[in-house]
SESE-478962 format. One record per residue (C-alpha): x, y, z. Coordinates in steps of 0.001 Angstrom, whole numbers. Layout:
! residues N
+---------+---------+---------+
!      c1 !      c2 !      c3 !
+---------+---------+---------+
!       X !       Y !       Z !
...
+---------+---------+---------+
! end
This chain:
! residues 443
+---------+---------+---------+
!      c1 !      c2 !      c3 !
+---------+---------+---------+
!   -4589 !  -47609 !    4009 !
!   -5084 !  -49526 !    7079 !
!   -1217 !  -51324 !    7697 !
!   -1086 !  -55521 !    9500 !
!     605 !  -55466 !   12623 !
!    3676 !  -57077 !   10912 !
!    4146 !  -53762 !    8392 !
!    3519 !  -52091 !   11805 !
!    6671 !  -53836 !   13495 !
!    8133 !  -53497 !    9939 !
!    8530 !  -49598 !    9918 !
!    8691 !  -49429 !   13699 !
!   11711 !  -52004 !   13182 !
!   12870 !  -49166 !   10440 !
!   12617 !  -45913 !   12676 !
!   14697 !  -47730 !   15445 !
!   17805 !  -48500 !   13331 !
!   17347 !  -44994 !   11837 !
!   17365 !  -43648 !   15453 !
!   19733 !  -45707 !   16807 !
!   22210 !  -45749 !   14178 !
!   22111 !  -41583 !   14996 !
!   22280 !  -42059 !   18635 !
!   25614 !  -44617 !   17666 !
!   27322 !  -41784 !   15695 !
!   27115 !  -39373 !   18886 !
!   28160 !  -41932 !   21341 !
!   30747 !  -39553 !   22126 !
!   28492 !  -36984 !   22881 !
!   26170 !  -38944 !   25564 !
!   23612 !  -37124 !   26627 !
!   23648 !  -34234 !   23887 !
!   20368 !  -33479 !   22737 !
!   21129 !  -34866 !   19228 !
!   21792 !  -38091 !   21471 !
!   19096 !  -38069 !   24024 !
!   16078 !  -36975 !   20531 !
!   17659 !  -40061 !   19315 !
!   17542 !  -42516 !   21991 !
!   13837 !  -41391 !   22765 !
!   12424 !  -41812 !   19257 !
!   13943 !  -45231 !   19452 !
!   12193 !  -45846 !   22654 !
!    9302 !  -44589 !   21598 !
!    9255 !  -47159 !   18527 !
!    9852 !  -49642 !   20851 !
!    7050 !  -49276 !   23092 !
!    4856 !  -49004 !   20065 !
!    6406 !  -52531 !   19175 !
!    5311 !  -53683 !   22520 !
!    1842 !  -52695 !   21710 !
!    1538 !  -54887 !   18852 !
!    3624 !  -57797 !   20563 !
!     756 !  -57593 !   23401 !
!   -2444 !  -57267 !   20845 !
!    -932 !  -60100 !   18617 !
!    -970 !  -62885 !   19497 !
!    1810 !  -64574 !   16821 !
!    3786 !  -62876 !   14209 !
!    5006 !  -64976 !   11007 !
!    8864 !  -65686 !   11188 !
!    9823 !  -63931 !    8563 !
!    9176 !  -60773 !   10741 !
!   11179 !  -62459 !   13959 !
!   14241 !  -63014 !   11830 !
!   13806 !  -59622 !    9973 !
!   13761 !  -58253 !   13514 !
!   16613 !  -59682 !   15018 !
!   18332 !  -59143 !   11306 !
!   17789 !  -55171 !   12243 !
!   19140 !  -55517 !   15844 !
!   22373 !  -57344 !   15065 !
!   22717 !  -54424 !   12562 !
!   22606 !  -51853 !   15226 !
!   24261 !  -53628 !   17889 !
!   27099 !  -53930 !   15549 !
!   27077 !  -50304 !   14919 !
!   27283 !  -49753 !   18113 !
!   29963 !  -52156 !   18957 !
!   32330 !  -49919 !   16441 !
!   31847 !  -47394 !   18717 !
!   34744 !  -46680 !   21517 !
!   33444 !  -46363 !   25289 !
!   33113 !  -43540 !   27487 !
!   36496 !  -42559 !   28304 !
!   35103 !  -43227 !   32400 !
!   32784 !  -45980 !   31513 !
!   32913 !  -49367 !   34061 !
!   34539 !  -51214 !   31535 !
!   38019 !  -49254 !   31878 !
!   37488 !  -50407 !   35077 !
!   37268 !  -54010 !   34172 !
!   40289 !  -53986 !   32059 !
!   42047 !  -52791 !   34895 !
!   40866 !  -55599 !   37395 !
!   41715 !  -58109 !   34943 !
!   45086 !  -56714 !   34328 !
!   46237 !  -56656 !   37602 !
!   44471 !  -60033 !   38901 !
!   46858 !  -61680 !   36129 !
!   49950 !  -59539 !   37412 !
!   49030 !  -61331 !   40713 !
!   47681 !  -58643 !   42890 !
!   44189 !  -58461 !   44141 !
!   42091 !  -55463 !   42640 !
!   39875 !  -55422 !   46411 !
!   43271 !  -53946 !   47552 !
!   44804 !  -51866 !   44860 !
!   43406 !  -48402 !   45003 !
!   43949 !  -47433 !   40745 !
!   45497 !  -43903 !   41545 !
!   47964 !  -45242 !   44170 !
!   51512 !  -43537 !   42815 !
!   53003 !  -46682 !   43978 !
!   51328 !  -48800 !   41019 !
!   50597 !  -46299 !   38106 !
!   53212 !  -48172 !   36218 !
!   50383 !  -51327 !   35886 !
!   47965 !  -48653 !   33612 !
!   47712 !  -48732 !   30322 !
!   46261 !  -46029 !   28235 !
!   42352 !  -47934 !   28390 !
!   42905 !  -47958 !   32435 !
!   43954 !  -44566 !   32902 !
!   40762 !  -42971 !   32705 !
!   38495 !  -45634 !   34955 !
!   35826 !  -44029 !   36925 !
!   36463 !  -43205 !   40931 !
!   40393 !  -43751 !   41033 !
!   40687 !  -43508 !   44550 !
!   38948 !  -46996 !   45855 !
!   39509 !  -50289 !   44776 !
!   37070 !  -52171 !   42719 !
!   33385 !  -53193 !   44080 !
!   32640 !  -56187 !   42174 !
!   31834 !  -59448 !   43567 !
!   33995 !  -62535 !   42945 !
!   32258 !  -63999 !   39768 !
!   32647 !  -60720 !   37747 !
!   36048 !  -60097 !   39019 !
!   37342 !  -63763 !   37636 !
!   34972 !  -63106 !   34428 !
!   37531 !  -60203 !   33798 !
!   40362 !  -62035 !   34655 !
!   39539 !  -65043 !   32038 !
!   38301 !  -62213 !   29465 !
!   41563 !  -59921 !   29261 !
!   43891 !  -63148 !   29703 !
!   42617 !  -63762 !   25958 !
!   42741 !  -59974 !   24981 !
!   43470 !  -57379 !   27185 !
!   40812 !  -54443 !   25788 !
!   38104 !  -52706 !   26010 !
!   36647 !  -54144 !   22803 !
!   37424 !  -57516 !   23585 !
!   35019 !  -57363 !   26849 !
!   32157 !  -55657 !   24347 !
!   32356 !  -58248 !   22113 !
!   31876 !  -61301 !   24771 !
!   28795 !  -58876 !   25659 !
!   27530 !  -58969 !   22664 !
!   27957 !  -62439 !   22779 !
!   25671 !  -63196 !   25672 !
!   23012 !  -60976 !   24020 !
!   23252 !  -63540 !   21504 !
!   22893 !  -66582 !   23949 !
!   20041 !  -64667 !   25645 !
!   18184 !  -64603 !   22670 !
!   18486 !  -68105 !   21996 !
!   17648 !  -69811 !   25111 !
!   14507 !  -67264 !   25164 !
!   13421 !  -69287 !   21808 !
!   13687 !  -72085 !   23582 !
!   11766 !  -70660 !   26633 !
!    8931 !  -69441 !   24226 !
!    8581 !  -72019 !   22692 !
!    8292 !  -74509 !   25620 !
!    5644 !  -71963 !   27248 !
!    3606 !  -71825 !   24006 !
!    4160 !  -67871 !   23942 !
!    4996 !  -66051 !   20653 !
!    8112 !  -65766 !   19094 !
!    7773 !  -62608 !   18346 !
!    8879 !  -61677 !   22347 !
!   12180 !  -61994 !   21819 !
!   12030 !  -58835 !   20186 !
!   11172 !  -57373 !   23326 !
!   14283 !  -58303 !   24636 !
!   16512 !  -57639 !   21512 !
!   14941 !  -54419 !   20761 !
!   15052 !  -52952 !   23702 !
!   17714 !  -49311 !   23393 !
!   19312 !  -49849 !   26156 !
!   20593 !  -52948 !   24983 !
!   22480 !  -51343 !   22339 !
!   23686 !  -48183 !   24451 !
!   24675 !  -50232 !   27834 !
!   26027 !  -53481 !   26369 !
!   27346 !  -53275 !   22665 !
!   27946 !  -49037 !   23229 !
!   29443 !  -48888 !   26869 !
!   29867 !  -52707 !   27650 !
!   28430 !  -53483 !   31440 !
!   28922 !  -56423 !   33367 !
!   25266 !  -56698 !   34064 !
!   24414 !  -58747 !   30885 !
!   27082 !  -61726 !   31925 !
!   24750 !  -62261 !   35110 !
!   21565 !  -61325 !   33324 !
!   22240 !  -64640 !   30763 !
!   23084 !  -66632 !   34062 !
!   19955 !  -65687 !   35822 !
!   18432 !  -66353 !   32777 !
!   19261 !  -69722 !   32360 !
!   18768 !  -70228 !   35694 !
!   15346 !  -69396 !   34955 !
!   15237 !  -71857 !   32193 !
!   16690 !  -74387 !   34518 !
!   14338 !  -74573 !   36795 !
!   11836 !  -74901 !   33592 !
!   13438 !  -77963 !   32936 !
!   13457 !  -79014 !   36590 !
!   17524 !  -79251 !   36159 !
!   17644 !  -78206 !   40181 !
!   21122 !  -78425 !   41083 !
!   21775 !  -76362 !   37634 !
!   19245 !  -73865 !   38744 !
!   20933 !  -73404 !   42258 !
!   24245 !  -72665 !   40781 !
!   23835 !  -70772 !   38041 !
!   21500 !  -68518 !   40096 !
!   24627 !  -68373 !   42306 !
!   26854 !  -67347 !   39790 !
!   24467 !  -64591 !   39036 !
!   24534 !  -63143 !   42569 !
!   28476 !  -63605 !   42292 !
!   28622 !  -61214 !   39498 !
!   25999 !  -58360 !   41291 !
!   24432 !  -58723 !   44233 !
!   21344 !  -57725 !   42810 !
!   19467 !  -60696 !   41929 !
!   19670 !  -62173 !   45532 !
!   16261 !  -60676 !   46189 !
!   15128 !  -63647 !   44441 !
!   16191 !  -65592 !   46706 !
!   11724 !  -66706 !   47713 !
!   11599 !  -67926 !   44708 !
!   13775 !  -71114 !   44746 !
!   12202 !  -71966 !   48137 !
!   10756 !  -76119 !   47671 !
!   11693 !  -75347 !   43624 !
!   15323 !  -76844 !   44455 !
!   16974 !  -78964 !   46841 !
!   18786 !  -78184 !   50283 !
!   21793 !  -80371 !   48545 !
!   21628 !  -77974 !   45645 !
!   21481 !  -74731 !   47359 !
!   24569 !  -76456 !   49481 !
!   26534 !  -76522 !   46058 !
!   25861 !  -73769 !   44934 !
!   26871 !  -71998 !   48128 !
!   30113 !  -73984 !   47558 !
!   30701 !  -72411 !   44498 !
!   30129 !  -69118 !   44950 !
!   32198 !  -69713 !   48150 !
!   35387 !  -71122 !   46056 !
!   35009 !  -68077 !   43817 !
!   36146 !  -66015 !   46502 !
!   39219 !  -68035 !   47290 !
!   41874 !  -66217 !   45172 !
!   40954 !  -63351 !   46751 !
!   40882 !  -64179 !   50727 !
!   43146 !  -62048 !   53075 !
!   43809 !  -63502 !   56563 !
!   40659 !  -65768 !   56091 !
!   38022 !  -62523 !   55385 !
!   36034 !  -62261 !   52927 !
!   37287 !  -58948 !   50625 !
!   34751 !  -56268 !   49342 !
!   36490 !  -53365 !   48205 !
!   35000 !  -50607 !   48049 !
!   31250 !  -52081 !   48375 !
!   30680 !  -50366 !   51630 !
!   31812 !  -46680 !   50101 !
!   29483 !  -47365 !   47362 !
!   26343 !  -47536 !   50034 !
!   27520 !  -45142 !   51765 !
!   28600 !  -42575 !   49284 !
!   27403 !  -43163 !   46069 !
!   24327 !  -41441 !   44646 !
!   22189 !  -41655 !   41505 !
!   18967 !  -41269 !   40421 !
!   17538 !  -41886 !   43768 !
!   14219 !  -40322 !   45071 !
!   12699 !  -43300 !   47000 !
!   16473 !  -44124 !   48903 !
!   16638 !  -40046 !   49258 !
!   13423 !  -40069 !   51401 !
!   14756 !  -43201 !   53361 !
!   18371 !  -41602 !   54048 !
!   16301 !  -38241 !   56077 !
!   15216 !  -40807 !   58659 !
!   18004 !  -43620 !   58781 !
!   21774 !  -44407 !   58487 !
!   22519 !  -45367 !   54725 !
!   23258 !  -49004 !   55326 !
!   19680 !  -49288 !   56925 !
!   18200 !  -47541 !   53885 !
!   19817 !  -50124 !   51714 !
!   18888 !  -52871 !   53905 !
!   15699 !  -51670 !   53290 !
!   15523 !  -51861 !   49756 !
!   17189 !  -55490 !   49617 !
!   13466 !  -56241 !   52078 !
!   11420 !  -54658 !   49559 !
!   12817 !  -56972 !   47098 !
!   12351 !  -60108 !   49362 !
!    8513 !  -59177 !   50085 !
!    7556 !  -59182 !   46620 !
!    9319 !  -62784 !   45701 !
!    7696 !  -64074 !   48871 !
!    4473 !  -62594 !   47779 !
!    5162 !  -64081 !   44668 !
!    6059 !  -66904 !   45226 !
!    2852 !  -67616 !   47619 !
!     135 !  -66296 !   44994 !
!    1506 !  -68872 !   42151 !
!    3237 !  -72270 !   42295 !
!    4018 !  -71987 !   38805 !
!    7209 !  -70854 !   37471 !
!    6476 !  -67139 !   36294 !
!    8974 !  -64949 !   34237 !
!    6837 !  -61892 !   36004 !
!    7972 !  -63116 !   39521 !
!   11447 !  -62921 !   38369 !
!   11092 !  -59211 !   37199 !
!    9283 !  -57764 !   39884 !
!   11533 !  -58579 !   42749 !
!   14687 !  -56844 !   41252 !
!   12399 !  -53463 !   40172 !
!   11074 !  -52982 !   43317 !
!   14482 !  -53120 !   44914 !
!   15805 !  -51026 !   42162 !
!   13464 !  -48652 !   43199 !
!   14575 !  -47890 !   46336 !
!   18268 !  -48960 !   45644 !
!   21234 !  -45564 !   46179 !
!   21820 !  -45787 !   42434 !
!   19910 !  -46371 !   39540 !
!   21693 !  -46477 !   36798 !
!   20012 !  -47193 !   33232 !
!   22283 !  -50210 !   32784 !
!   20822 !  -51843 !   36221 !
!   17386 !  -52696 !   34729 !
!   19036 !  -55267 !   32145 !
!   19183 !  -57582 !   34551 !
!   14548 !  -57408 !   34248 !
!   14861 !  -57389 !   30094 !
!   14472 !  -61373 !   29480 !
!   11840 !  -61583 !   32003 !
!    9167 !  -58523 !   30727 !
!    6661 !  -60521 !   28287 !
!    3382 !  -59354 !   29652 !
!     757 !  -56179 !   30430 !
!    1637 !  -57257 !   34403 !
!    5466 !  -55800 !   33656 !
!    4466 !  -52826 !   31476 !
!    5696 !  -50463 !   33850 !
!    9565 !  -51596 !   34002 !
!    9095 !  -51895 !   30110 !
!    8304 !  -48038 !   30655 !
!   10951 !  -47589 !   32952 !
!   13240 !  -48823 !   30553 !
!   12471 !  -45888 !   28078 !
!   11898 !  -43347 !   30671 !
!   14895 !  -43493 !   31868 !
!   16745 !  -42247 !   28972 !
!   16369 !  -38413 !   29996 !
!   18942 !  -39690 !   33092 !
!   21655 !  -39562 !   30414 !
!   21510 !  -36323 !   30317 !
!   23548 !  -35603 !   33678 !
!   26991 !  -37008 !   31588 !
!   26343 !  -34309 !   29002 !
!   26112 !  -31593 !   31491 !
!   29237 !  -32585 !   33361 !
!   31396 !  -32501 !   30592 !
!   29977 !  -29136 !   30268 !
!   31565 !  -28117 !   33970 !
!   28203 !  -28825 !   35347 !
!   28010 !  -31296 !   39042 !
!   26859 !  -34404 !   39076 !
!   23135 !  -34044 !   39427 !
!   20110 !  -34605 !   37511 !
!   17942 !  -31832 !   36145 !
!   14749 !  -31039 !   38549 !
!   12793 !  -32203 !   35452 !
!   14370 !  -35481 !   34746 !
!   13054 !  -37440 !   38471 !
!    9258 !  -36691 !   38064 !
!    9173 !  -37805 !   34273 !
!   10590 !  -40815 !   34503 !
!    8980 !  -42027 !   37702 !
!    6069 !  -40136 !   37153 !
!    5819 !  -42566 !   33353 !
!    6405 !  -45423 !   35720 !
!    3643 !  -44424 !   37765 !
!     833 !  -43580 !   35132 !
!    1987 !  -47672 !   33605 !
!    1038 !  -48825 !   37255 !
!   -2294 !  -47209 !   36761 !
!   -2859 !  -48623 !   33665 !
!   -2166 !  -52355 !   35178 !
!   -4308 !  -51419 !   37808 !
!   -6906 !  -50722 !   36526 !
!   -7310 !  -52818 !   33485 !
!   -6749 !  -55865 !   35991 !
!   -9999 !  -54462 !   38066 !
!  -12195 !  -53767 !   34660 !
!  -11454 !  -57776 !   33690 !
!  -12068 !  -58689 !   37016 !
!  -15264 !  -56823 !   37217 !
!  -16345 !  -57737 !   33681 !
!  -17648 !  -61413 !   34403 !
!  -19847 !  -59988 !   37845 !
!  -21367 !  -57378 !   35367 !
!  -22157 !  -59883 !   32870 !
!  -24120 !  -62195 !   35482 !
!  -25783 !  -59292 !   36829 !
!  -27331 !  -58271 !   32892 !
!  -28013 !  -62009 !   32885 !
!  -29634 !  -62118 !   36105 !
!  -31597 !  -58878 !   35510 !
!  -32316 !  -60175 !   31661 !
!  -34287 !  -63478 !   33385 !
!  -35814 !  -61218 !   35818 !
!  -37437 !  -59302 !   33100 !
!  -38690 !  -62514 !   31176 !
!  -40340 !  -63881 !   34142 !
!  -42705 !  -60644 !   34848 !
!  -46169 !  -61065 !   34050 !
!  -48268 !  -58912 !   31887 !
!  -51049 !  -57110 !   34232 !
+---------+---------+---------+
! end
């Protein structure tokens, strides 16, 4: 019995809360191999799904709101779930707390002795003790506003979930404006990663992630000064999306980037000491921190690790100036590309970091970050081992699957973009050869 593609996205819909509601009840165990067999089926059924989304062209709606009826399901499983007990968001709790005890978390270092009495029993266990915090204004003031209203863990999660949720709606709206199916929002929502790094551990990422996004959207809407700002905002909660920088060149005005500069500017003013701007411990993280890293390894043998860096913020400019020259329309692709090809060569890559490309990966031209996404996963398994006594590196097997996935996806691309492109020449040639053949005379 031959199944429609909506029974397809039915049981693959089935097999990822199955999956994911297992990975959810070893969240304490990240990393495990009852966790990681988990997390990869799920993947798995989601890049089936993306199979069908791409040979489909629509889906009815009953199998959109089925779909997103399954995700809240999960994400809310997940939510239940208590963070790592040295996931960021201890951290976050902590830089909220002591913003609203009025100090400034760029120059509290967490494990001074001089200020353990401003932990509470969330804080105590945040993630590199011994520098202050290396988040950018935007995210630092997000965390102050959050923990003003509850001071918790849970309470950051669930304003995470939240943003999924306005995500999801303003991609409706973007679908539906581009003429594109509904049905792609279940790319987004689907996705495993959304469930481990946003309603499981809670990360910052998906705050900016909804702002680039509606930046995005404004710029759809040609709501410039909107656009400008918001895409600030994003930048002022990681400094990631600034690689997109190309792409607002002639789409917005010099008076809106002005404002938006502004604003990002007056973010930082709570935090000023002596007029300079503060960074914490941004500069240790370049020059220290390492994860999942082979392209920035190879870089780091031949310069300083601020070049190397440096290097991967280019990257990330070339490709939005490249496209942002081959198209004048506004392309969700452009907006993905940029930020994975820094990613690629960025010190750490984390499996949280590539939320910030979810909303924008509708198409074959993105399959390979839609790979990346679920090849990833094996990276988890570096937690397991440390809590095993284990250091903090990856396995010699993890590095060449998942790039090595990433890699065979780029083929594909590749070369089904040169078979379409060499499909009409061939045509004219049998066309050309078919006339010849008609015109010969009989002897």
């Amino acid at each position: 019995m031959k199944l429609t593609p909506s029974q397809k996205i039915y049981c693959l819909g089935a097999i990822l809360f199955v999956s994911l509601f297992v990975c959810s009840l070893n969240f304490g165990r990240t990393g495990s191999p009852v966790f990681l067999v988990a997390l990869a089926v799920a993947g798995i059924a989601y890049l089936l799904a993306i199979r069908e989304f791409l040979s489909t062209a629509q889906f009815p709606r009953k199998v959109v709101i089925i779909g997103l009826g399954l995700a809240v399901l999960w994400h809310g499983q997940f939510l239940r779930m208590p963070p790592g007990p040295d996931d960021d968001i201890h951290r976050y709790v902590w830089d909220g707390r002591v913003q609203r005890l009025g100090y400034n978390p760029y120059l509290i270092v967490p494990n001074d002795p001089a200020f353990s009495w401003l932990h509470t029993a969330e804080t105590r266990t945040l993630n590199h003790p011994d520098v202050p915090t290396p988040y950018p204004a935007g995210a630092e003031l997000f965390f102050r506003a959050v923990t003003a209203i509850h001071e918790s863990t849970f309470a950051l999660k669930v304003v995470f979930v939240l943003c999924d949720v306005a995500i999801v709606l303003l991609l409706f709206d973007i679908l539906r404006r581009s003429r594109q199916g509904m049905h792609w929002v279940l790319a987004f929502a689907w996705n495993p990663l959304l469930a481990t790094e946003v309603a499981g551990s809670g990360h910052i990422d998906i705050v900016g992630t909804l702002l680039l996004l509606t930046s995005f959207y404004a710029l759809g809407r040609h709501w410039r000064a909107v656009a400008a700002v918001t895409f600030g905002l994003a930048v002022s909660v990681k400094f990631l999306p600034i690689v997109l920088l190309p792409l607002y060149w002639k789409r917005i005005r010099i008076r809106d980037a002005a404002l938006a500069t502004m604003v990002v500017g007056l973010l930082y003013v709570p935090f000023l000491q002596h007029g300079w701007i503060p960074i914490g411990s941004l500069g240790t993280y370049v020059q220290s921190f390492r994860f999942n890293d082979p392209v920035f390894a190879i870089f780091e043998r031949f310069t300083a690790p601020q070049v190397a860096t440096a290097l991967a913020v280019l990257l990330g400019f070339l490709v939005a100036i490249l496209m942002r020259n081959r198209s004048a329309a506004l392309s969700a692709d452009a907006f993905a590309w940029p930020m994975a090809g820094s990613l690629l060569c960025a010190p750490v890559v984390y499996p949280w970091y590539l939320l910030w490309t979810l909303p924008f990966v509708r198409s074959l031209a993105t399959l390979p970050i839609v790979i990346w996404t679920v090849s990833i996963i094996p990276t988890y398994v570096v937690w397991y081992l440390r809590a095993r006594g284990a250091p903090w590196l990856l396995p010699s097997w993890v590095t060449p699957l998942e790039y090595g996935c990433v890699a065979a996806a780029g083929v594909i691309v590749l070369w089904h973009r040169f078979a379409r492109s060499t499909a009409p020449r061939r045509s004219t040639e049998r066309l050309a050869r078919g006339a010849e053949q008609d015109l010969e005379l009989p002897i």
